[in-house]
N, C-alpha and C positions, 0 to 999 in steps of 0.2 A: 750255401755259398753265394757271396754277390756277382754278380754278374763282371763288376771289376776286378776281383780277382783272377779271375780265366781268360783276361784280355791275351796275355803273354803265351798261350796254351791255343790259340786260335789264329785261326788264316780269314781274311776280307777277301775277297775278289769283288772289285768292281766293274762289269763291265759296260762303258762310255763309247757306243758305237759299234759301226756306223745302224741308222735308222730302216730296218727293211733289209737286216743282214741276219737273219735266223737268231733275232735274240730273246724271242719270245718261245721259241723251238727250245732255244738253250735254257730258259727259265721254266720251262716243263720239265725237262731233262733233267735237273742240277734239284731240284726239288722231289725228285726221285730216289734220289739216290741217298742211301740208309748213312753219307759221310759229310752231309750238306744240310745248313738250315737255312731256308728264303722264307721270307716274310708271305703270307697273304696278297700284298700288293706289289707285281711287280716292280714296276718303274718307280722309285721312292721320289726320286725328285727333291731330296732335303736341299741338293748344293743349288740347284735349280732358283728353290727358293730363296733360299741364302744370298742368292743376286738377285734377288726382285723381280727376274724373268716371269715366273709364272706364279706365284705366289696365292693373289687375288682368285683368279679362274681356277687355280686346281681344288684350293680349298673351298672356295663356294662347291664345287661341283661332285668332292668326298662328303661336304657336310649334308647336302642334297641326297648323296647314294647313302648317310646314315641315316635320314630320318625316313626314307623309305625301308629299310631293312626294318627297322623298330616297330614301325607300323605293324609289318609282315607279322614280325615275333609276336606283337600285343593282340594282333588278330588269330592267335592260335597255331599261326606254321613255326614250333619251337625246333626245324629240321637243323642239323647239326652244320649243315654248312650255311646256314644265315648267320648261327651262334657265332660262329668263326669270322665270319665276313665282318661282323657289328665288334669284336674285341676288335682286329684289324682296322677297320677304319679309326676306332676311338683311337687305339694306340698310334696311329700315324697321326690323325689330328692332334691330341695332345703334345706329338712330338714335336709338328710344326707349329705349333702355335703357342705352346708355353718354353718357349725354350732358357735354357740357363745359360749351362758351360756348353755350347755347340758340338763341340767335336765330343766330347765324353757322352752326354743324351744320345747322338746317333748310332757312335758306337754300341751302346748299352742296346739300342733298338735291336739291331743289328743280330744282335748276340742274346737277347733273351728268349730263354727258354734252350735253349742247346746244349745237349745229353751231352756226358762224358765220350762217347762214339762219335760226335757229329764234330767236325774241324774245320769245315768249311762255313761262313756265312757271305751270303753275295748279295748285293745290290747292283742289279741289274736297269742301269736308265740310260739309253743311249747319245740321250740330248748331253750327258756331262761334256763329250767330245766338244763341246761347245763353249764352256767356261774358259777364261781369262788362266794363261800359264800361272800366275799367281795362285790361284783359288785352289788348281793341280797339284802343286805343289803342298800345300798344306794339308791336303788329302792324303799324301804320302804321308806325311809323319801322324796322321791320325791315330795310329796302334801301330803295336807290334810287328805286325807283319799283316801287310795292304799289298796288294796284288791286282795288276789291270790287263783286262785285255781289251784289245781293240780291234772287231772284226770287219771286216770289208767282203764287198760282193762286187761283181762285171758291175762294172760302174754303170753303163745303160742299163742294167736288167736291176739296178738298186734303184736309177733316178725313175724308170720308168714307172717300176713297183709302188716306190713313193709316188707318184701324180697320179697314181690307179686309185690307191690311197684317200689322196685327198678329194678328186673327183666323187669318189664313192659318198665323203663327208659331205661333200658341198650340192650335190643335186641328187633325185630320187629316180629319175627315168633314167636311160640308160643312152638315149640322144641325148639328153643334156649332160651327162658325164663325159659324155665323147669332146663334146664341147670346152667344157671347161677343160678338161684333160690336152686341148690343142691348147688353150690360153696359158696353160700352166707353163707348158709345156717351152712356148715362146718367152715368158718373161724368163724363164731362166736360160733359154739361149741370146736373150737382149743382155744378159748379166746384170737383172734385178736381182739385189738381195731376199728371197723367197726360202722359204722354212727347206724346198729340195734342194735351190742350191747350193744355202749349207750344209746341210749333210753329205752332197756330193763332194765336196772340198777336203778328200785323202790328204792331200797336201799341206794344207797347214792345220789339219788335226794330227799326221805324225811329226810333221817337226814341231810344234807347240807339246806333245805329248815325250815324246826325244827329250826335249829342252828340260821338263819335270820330271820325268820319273827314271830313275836308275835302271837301266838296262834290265839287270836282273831280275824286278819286279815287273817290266814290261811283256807280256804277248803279245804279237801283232798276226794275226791269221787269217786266212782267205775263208768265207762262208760255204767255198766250194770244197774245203779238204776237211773244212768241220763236220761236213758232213757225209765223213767215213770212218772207217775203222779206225785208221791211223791216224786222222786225224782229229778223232773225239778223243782217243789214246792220247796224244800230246798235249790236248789240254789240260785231263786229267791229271798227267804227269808232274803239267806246270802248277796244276793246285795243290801237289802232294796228299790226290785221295788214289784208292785204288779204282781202276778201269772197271768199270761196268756200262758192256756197249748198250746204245738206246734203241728204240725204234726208230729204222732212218727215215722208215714212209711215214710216219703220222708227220700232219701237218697241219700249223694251227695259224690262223687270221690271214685266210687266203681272200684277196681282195675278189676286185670284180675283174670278170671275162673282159678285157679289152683291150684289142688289138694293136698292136702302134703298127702304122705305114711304113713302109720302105722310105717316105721321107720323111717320117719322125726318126727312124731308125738312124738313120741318115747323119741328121742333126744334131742328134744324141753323140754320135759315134766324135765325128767332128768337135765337139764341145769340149767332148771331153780326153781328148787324147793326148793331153797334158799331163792328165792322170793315169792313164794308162802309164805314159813312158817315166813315168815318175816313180810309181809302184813296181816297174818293169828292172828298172836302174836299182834300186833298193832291196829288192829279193833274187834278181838276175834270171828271175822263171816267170811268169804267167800260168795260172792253170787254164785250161783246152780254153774254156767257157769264155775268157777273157781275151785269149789268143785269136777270137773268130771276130771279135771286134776291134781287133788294131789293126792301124791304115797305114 
């Protein structure tokens, strides 16, 4: 059976957001479980490219991670997960880079290889939060039935997570992450456009997300209740797979040890309590986590 036949028979969930909100947790998770099929590569980044955002750099940088796997195989390590790693890259290369019919290709990606048991397929990349209401939109009608969630964290303990983050990328000592980590820190309280402080911007990722996507098919959930019983339960629910609870303590791409000040803490807090009362206005609750930083 083609893979386009079973499009009507399947559920998409994408989830776009926010960055440094347990969605690489979640892509452990969802890939576990015997009702879900995720690809080898998280963050697909097709619509990404599709805007020319990252395009260049991603694809240099998978074609780079295939010809080092290849090597590995041609030099004798024929271990099962290189095998896998190298169909995976091929497969997302070819996808981005020969593409046809846009929407039908990624779909197909998406969904091949998915047993008659498996009902869920997700593409997990948190930057889609980012794209143009227009692009959202069209993503909706991509199949059948398309499903998004959008999660959030304490907006200081996301922005900060992100500038730990990038600090981590950007220097090897651990005085100069400090550093950078103060610089980062500042342009996004000057409100320079910087990669944290868009993804700190709840605010016009749910009303641009509101504006595309039908209620019904929308999640919006706090990373603090995802990560409980009840509320890994209501995700599940919202995908239409059965509840199988995860492990809540594993925990995966734990940046680096570093501390924020009382007056980084400070500044973060202030910056951003726009969002706070914005998130606050719209759910009418706050979990604890969030509640200890509003002013």
């Amino acid at each position: 059976m083609k893979v386009l036949e079973v499009h009507e028979e399947k559920t998409i969930l994408v989830c776009l957001g926010a960055t440094k909100s347990g969605t690489t947790w979640l892509y452990h998770q969802l890939r576990k479980h015997p009702s879900c099929k995720l690809r080898g590569i998280k963050e697909i980044h097709y619509f990404d490219i599709a805007e020319g955002a990252k395009s260049k750099k991603l694809i240099t940088k998978n074609i780079n991670a295939l010809k080092t796997v290849k090597a590995k195989i041609i030099n004798g390590n024929q271990s099962i997960h290189l095998i896998e790693r190298q169909k995976e890259l091929r497969g997302w290369l070819n996808l981005v880079i020969n593409k046809k019919d846009e929407t039908c290709s990624y779909v197909d990606y998406l969904l091949d290889g998915m047993t008659p048991c498996q009902k869920l397929a997700a593409d997990i990349t948190p930057s889609y939060a980012l794209l143009p209401i227009e692009r959202l939109r069209e993503m909706v009608e991509m199949s059948h039935d398309v499903r998004f969630l959008y999660l959030m964290r304490d907006p200081v303990s996301r922005l900060w997570s992100n500038i730990r983050m990038a600090a981590q990328n950007g220097a090897d000592k651990k005085e100069d992450q400090a550093r950078l980590a103060s610089v980062l820190l500042q342009k996004v309280i000057s409100g320079e456009a910087t990669p944290s402080s868009k993804r700190s911007d709840y605010i016009g990722a749910i009303k641009k997300l509101l504006g595309a996507i039908p209620p019904e098919r929308l999640c919006i959930m706090f990373y603090e209740e995802l990560m409980t019983p009840a509320g890994f339960s209501s995700l599940c629910n919202f995908c239409d797979i059965p509840v199988l609870l995860p492990d809540f303590s594993e925990r995966v791409h734990v940046g680096i040890d570093l501390e924020q000040t009382s007056e980084q803490n400070n500044l973060m807090r202030i910056h951003l309590q726009e969002q706070y009362e914005f998130v606050e206005n719209m759910f009418e609750r706050l979990p604890a986590a969030w509640q200890a930083n509003v002013m």
